[in-house]
N, CA, C and O atoms as a MOPAC input file, in Angstrom:
PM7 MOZYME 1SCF
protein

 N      0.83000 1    -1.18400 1     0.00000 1
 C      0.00000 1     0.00000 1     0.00000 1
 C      0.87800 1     1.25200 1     0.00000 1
 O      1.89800 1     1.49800 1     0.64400 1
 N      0.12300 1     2.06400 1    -1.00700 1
 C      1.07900 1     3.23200 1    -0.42900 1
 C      1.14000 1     4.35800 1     0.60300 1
 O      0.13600 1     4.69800 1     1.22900 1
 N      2.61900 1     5.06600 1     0.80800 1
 C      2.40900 1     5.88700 1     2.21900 1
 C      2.90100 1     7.24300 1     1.78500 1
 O      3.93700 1     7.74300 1     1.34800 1
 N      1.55500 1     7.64000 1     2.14200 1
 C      2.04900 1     9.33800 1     2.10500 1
 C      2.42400 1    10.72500 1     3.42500 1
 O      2.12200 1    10.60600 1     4.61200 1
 N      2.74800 1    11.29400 1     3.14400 1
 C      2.74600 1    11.94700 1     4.63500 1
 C      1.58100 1    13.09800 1     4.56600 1
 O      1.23000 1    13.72800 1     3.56900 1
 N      1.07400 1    13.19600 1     5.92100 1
 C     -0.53800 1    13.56700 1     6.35000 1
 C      0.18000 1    15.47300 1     5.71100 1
 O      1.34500 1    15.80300 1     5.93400 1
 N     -0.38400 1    15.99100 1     5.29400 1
 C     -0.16100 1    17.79600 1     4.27800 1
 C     -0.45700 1    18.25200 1     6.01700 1
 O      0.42700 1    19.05200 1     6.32200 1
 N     -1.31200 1    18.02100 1     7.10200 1
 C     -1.10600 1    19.23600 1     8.02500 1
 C     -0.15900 1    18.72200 1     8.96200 1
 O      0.75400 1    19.47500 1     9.30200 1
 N     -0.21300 1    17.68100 1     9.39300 1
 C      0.99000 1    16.79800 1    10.41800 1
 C      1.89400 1    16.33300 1     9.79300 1
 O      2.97600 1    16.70900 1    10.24400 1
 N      1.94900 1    15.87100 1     9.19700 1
 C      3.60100 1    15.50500 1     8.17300 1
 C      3.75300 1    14.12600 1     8.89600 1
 O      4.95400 1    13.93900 1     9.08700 1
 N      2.96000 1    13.03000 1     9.39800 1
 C      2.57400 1    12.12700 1    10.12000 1
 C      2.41300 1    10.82400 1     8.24500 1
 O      1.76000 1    11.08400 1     7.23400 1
 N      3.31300 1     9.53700 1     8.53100 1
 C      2.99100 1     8.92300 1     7.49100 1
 C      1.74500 1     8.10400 1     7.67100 1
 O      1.41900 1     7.44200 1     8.65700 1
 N      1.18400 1     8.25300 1     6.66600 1
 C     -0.12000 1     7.36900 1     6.48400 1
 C     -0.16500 1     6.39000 1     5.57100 1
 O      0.84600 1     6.24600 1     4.88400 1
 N     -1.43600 1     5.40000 1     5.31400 1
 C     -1.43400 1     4.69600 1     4.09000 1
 C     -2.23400 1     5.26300 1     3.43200 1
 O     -3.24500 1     5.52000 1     4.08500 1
 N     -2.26000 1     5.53000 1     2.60300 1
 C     -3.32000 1     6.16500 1     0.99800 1
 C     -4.73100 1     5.19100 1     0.87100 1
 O     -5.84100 1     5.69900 1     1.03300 1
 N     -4.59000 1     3.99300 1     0.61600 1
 C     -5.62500 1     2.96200 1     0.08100 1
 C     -6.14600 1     2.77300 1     1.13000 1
 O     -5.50800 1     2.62300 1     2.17200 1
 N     -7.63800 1     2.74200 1     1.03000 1
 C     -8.22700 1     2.56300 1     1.83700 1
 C     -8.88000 1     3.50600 1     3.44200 1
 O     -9.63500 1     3.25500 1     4.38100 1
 N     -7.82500 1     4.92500 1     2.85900 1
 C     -8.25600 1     5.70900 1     4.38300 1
 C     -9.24000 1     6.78400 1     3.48000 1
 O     -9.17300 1     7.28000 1     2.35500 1
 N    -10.19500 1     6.85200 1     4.63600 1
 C    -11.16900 1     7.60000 1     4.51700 1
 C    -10.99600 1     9.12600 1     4.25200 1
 O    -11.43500 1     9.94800 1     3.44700 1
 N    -10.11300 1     9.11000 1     5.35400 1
 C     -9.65000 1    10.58200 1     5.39400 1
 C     -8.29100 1    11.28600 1     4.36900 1
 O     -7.72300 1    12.36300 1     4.54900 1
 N     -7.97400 1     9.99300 1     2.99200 1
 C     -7.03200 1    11.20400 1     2.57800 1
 C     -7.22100 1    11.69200 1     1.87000 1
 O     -8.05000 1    11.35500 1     1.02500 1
 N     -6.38400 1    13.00200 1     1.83200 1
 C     -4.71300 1    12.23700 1     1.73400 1
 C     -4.34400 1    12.50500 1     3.11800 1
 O     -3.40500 1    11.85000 1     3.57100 1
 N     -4.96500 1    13.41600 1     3.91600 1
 C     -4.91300 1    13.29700 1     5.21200 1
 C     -5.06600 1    12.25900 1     6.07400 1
 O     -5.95100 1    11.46200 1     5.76500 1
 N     -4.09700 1    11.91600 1     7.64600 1
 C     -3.69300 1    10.64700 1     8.35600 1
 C     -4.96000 1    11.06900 1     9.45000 1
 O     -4.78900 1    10.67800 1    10.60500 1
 N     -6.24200 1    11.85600 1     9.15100 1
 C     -7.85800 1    11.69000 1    10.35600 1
 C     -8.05800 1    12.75300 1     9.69900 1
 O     -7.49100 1    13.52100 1     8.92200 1
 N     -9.69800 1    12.47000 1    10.59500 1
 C    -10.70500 1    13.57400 1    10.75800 1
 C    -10.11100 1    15.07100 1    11.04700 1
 O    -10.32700 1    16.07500 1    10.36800 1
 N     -9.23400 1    14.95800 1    12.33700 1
 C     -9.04100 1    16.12200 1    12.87800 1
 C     -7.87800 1    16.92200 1    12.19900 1
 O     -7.84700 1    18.14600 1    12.32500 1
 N     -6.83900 1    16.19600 1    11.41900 1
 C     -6.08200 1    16.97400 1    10.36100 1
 C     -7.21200 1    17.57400 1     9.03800 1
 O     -7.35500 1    18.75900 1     8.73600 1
 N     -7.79800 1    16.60000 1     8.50900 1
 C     -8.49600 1    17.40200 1     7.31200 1
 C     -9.58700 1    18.64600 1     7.55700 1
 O     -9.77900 1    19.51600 1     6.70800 1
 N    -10.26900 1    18.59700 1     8.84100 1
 C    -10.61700 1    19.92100 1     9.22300 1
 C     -9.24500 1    20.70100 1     9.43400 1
 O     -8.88800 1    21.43200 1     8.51000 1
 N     -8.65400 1    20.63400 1    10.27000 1
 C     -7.71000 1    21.53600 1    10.61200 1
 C     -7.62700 1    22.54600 1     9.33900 1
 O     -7.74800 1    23.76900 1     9.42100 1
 N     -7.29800 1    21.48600 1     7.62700 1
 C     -6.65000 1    21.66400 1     6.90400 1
 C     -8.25700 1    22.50100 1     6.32600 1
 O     -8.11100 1    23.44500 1     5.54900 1
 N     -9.51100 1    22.15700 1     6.68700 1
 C    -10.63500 1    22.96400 1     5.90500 1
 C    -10.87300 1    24.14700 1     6.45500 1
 O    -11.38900 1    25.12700 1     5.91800 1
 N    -10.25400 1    23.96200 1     8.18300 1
 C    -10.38700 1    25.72100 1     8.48800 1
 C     -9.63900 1    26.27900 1     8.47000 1
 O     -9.77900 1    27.12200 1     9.35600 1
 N     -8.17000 1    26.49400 1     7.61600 1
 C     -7.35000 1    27.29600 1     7.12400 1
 C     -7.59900 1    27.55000 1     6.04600 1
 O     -7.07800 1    28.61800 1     5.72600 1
 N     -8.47500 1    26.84100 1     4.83600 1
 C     -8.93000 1    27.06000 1     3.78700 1
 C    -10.23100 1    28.21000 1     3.94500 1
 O    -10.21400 1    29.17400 1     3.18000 1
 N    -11.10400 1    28.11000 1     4.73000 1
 C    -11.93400 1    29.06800 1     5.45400 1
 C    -11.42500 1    30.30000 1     5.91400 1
 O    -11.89400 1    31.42900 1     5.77000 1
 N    -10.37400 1    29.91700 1     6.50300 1
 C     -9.99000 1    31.25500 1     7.05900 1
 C     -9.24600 1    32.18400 1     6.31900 1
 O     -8.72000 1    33.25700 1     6.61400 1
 N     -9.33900 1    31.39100 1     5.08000 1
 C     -8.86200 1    32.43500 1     3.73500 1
 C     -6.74000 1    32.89700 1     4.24900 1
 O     -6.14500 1    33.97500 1     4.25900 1
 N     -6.25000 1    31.39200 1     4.59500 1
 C     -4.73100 1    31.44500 1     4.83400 1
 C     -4.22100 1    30.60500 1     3.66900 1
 O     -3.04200 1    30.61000 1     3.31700 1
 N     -5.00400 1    30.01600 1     3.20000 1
 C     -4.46400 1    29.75300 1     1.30500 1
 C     -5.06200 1    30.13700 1     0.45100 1
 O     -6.25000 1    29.81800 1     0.49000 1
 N     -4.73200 1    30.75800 1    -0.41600 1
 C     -5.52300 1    31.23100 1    -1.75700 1
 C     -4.53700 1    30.64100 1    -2.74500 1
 O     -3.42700 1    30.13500 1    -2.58100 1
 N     -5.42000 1    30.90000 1    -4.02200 1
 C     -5.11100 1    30.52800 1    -4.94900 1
 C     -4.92800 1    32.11100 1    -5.66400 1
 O     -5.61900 1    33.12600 1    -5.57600 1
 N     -3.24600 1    31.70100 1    -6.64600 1
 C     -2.51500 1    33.01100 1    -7.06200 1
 C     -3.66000 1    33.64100 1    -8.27700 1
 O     -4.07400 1    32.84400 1    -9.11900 1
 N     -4.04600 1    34.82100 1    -8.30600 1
 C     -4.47200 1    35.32400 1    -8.83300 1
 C     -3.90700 1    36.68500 1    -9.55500 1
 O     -3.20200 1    37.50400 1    -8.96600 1
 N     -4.39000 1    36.81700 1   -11.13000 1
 C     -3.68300 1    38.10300 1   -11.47300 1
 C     -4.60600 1    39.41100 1   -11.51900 1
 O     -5.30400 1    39.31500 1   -12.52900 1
 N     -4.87500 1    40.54200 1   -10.85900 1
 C     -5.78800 1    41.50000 1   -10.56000 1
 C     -5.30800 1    42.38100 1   -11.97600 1
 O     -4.12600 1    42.54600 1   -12.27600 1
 N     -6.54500 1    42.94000 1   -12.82700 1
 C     -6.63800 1    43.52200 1   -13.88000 1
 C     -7.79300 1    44.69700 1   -13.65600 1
 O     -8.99000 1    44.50400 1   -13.43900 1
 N     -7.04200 1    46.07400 1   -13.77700 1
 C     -8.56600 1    47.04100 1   -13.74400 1
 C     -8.94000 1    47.29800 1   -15.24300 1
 O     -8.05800 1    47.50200 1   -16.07600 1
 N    -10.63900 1    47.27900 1   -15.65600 1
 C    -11.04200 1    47.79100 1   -16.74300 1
 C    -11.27600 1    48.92400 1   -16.93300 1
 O    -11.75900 1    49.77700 1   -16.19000 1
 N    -10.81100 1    48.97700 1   -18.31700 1
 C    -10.13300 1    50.30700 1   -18.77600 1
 C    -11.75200 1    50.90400 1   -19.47800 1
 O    -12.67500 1    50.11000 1   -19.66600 1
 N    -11.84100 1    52.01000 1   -19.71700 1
 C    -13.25100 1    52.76400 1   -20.39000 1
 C    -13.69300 1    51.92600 1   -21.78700 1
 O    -14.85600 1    51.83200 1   -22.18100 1
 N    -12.10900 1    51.13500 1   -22.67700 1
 C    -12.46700 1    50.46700 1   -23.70200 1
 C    -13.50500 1    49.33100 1   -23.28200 1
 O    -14.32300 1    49.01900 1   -24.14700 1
 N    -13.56900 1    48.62800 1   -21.95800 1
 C    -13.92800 1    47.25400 1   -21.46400 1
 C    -15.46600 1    48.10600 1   -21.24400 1
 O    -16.39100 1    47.74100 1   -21.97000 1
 N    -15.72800 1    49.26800 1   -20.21100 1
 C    -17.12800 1    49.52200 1   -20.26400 1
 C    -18.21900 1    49.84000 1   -21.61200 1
 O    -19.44100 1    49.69300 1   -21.62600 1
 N    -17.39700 1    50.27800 1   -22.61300 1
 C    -17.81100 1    50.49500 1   -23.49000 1
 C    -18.39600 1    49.62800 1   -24.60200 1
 O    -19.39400 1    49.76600 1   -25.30900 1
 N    -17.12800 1    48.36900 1   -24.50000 1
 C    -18.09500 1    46.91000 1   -24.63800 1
 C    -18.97000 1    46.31800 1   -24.13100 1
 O    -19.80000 1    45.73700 1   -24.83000 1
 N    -19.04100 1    46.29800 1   -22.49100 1
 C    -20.10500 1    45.47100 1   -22.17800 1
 C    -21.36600 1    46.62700 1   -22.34100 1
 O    -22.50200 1    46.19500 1   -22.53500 1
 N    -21.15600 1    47.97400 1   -22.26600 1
 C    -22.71200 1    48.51600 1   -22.75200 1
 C    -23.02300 1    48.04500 1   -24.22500 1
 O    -24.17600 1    47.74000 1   -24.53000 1
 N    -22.21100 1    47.99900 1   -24.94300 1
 C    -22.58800 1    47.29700 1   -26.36700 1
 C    -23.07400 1    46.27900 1   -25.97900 1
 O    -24.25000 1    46.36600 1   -25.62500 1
 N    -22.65300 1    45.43000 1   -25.91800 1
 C    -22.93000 1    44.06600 1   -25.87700 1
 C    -24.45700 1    43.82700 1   -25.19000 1
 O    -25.34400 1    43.21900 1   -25.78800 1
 N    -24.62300 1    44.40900 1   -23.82200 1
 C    -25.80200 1    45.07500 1   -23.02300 1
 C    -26.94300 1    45.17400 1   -23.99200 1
 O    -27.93200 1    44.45700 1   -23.84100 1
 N    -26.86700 1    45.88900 1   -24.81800 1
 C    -27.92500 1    46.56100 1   -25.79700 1
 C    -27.94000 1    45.79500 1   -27.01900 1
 O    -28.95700 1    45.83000 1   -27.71100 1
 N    -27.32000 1    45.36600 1   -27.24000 1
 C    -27.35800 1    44.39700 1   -28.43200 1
 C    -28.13800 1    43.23500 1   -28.12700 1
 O    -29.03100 1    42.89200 1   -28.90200 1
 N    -27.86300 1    42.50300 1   -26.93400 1
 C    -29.02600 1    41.50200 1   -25.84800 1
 C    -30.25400 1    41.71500 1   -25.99500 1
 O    -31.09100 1    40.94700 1   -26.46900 1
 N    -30.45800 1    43.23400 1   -25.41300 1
 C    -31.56700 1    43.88800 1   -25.45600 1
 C    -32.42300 1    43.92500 1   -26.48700 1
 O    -33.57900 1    43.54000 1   -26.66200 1
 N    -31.49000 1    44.55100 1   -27.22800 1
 C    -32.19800 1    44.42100 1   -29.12000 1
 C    -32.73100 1    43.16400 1   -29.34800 1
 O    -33.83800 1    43.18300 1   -29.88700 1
 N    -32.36700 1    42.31600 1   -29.15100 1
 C    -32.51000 1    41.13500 1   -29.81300 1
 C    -33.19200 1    40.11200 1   -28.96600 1
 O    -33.02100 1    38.91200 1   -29.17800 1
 N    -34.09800 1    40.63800 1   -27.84500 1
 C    -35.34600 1    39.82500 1   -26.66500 1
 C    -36.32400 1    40.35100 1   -27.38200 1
 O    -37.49700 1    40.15000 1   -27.06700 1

């Protein structure tokens, strides 16, 4: 079987057959869901502001919808 180590305890486990992985219990994979909650991992994101060209499309686009109900 294989053994992985538990992502919040670093504790080796077996993979096949556990309920809880890739986590080694219950009380690591919460641990690991209320740091995900508590917004202490995110996922990398790239922040973009729209420019007057971008409003100017979606009012097109807006009215063109419109037109065409």
């Amino acid at each position: 079987m294989p053994i992985v180590k538990c992502p919040t305890c670093r504790r080796e486990t077996e993979y096949t057959g556990n309920e809880f992985r890739p986590f080694c219990s219950k009380r690591c994979k919460l641990i690991d869901f209320g740091e995900w909650a508590d917004g202490k991992y995110a996922l990398p994101t790239q922040e973009t502001e729209l420019g007057e060209e971008d409003f100017d499309e979606i009012e097109r686009l807006l009215k063109e919808k419109e037109a065409s109900q």
